[in-house]
C-alpha atoms as one frame of an Amber mdcrd trajectory, in Angstrom:
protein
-128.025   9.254 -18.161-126.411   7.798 -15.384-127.336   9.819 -12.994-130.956
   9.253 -13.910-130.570   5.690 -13.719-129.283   6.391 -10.483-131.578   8.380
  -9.068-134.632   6.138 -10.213-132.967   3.264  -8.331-132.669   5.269  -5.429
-136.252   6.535  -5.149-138.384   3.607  -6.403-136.338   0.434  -6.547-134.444
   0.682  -3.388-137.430   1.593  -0.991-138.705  -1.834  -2.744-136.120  -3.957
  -2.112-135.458  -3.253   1.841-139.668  -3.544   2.055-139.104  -6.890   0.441
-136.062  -8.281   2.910-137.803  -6.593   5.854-140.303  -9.204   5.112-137.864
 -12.181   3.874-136.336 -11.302   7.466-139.509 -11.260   9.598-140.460 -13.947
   8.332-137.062 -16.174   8.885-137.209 -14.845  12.096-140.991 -16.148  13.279
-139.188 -19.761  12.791-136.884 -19.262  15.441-133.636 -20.362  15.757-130.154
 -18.538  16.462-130.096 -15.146  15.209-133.827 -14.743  14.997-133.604 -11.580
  17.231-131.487  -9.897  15.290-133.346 -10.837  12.025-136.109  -9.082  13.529
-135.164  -6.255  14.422-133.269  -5.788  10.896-136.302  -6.535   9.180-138.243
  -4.246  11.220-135.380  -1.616  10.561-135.208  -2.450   6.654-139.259  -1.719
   6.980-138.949   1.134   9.007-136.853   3.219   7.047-138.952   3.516   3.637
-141.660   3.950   6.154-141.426   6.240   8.185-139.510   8.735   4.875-143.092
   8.003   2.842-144.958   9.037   6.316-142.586  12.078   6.980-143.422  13.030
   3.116-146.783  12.363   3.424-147.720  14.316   6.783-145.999  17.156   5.383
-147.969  17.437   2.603-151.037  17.125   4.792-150.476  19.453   7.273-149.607
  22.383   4.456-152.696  21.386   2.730-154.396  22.062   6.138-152.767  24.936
   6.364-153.589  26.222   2.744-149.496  26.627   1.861-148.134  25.616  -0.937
-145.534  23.922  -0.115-143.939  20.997   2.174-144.420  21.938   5.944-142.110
  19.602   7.946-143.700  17.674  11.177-142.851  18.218  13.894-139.388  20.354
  13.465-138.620  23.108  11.190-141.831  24.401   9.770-141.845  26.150   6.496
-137.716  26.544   6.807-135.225  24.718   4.637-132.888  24.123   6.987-131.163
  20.751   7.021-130.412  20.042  10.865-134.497  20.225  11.800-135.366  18.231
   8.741-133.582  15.356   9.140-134.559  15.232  13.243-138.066  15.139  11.772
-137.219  12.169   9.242-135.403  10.152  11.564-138.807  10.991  14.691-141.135
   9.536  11.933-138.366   6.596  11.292-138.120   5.810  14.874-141.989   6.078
  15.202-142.742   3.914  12.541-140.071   0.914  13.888-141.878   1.475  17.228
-145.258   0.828  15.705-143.790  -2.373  13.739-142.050  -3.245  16.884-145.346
  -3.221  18.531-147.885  -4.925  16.212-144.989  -7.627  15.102-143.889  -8.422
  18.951-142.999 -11.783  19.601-145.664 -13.754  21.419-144.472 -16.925  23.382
Protein backbone atom coordinates (compact mmCIF):
# COMPACT_ATOMS: atom_id res chain seq x y z
CA UNK A 1 0.00 0.00 0.00
CA UNK A 2 2.81 2.05 0.57
CA UNK A 3 4.41 1.71 -2.26
CA UNK A 4 1.32 2.78 -4.15
CA UNK A 5 1.01 5.76 -2.17
CA UNK A 6 4.38 6.29 -3.15
CA UNK A 7 4.38 5.91 -6.47
CA UNK A 8 1.15 8.13 -7.01
CA UNK A 9 3.04 10.95 -5.26
CA UNK A 10 5.80 10.51 -7.44
CA UNK A 11 3.99 10.58 -10.79
CA UNK A 12 1.12 13.07 -10.27
CA UNK A 13 1.68 15.10 -7.13
CA UNK A 14 5.30 15.82 -7.40
CA UNK A 15 5.38 16.99 -11.16
CA UNK A 16 2.58 19.43 -9.52
CA UNK A 17 4.27 20.78 -6.89
CA UNK A 18 7.79 21.82 -8.66
CA UNK A 19 5.23 23.34 -11.65
CA UNK A 20 3.71 25.26 -8.80
CA UNK A 21 7.21 26.72 -7.09
CA UNK A 22 8.65 27.14 -10.60
CA UNK A 23 5.99 29.70 -10.74
CA UNK A 24 6.02 30.95 -6.89
CA UNK A 25 9.85 31.43 -7.95
CA UNK A 26 9.45 33.27 -11.28
CA UNK A 27 7.37 35.22 -10.01
CA UNK A 28 9.49 36.39 -6.71
CA UNK A 29 12.06 36.79 -9.02
CA UNK A 30 10.30 39.49 -11.66
CA UNK A 31 10.36 41.81 -8.32
CA UNK A 32 13.90 41.96 -8.17
CA UNK A 33 15.98 42.12 -5.43
CA UNK A 34 19.07 39.93 -4.17
CA UNK A 35 18.84 36.48 -5.23
CA UNK A 36 16.40 37.09 -8.02
CA UNK A 37 18.83 35.39 -10.51
CA UNK A 38 19.05 32.49 -8.90
CA UNK A 39 15.25 32.30 -8.21
CA UNK A 40 14.97 32.29 -11.80
CA UNK A 41 16.80 30.05 -12.96
CA UNK A 42 15.45 27.50 -10.14
CA UNK A 43 12.10 28.20 -11.13
CA UNK A 44 12.85 27.75 -14.66
CA UNK A 45 14.69 24.43 -13.60
CA UNK A 46 11.71 23.29 -11.19
CA UNK A 47 9.53 23.96 -14.63
CA UNK A 48 11.81 22.40 -16.80
CA UNK A 49 12.08 19.15 -15.40
CA UNK A 50 8.26 17.92 -15.43
CA UNK A 51 8.51 19.47 -18.81
CA UNK A 52 10.63 18.41 -20.76
CA UNK A 53 9.86 14.25 -19.04
CA UNK A 54 5.92 14.94 -20.29
CA UNK A 55 7.55 16.19 -23.81
CA UNK A 56 10.15 13.26 -23.94
CA UNK A 57 6.91 10.92 -23.17
CA UNK A 58 4.88 12.57 -25.41
CA UNK A 59 7.19 12.73 -28.67
CA UNK A 60 7.79 9.21 -28.18
CA UNK A 61 4.52 8.25 -28.42
CA UNK A 62 4.15 10.38 -31.52
CA UNK A 63 6.82 9.40 -33.47
CA UNK A 64 5.84 5.39 -32.96
CA UNK A 65 2.40 6.30 -33.86
CA UNK A 66 4.01 7.78 -37.06
CA UNK A 67 5.78 5.00 -37.43
CA UNK A 68 2.80 2.48 -36.94
CA UNK A 69 4.81 0.59 -33.77
CA UNK A 70 3.38 -0.23 -30.94
CA UNK A 71 5.31 0.85 -28.61
CA UNK A 72 7.45 3.92 -27.09
CA UNK A 73 10.16 4.99 -29.71
CA UNK A 74 12.66 7.23 -27.83
CA UNK A 75 13.69 10.79 -29.56
CA UNK A 76 16.36 11.34 -30.52
CA UNK A 77 18.66 8.38 -28.88
CA UNK A 78 17.99 4.79 -28.62
CA UNK A 79 15.14 3.95 -30.91
CA UNK A 80 13.03 0.98 -30.23
CA UNK A 81 15.96 -0.37 -27.60
CA UNK A 82 15.55 -0.53 -23.85
CA UNK A 83 18.67 0.40 -22.99
CA UNK A 84 19.12 2.77 -20.07
CA UNK A 85 22.34 4.92 -21.01
CA UNK A 86 20.48 6.35 -24.50
CA UNK A 87 17.25 6.86 -22.66
CA UNK A 88 18.11 8.97 -20.12
CA UNK A 89 20.54 11.23 -22.73
CA UNK A 90 17.20 11.62 -24.51
CA UNK A 91 15.26 12.72 -21.20
CA UNK A 92 17.75 14.98 -19.99
CA UNK A 93 18.09 16.66 -24.36
CA UNK A 94 14.27 17.28 -23.99
CA UNK A 95 14.96 18.68 -20.21
CA UNK A 96 17.64 20.92 -21.36
CA UNK A 97 15.49 21.93 -24.44
CA UNK A 98 12.60 22.74 -22.62
CA UNK A 99 14.70 25.14 -19.84
CA UNK A 100 16.17 26.71 -23.02
CA UNK A 101 12.76 27.50 -24.40
CA UNK A 102 11.59 28.88 -20.80
CA UNK A 103 14.87 30.58 -20.61
CA UNK A 104 14.02 32.24 -23.79
CA UNK A 105 10.34 33.32 -23.66
CA UNK A 106 10.81 34.27 -19.69
CA UNK A 107 14.23 36.41 -20.33
CA UNK A 108 14.62 39.29 -18.32
CA UNK A 109 13.90 42.53 -20.12
CA UNK A 110 15.50 45.77 -18.61
Amino acid sequence: MLRVLLANFIVQVLPLLMIVAAVILILKARKGGPGSGFKHYMGLSLAAIPGGIIAYIFSGIVVAAIRKAGHFYSVPFGGYTIDNGPLVVSAVLWIALIFAMLAFLLRSRP
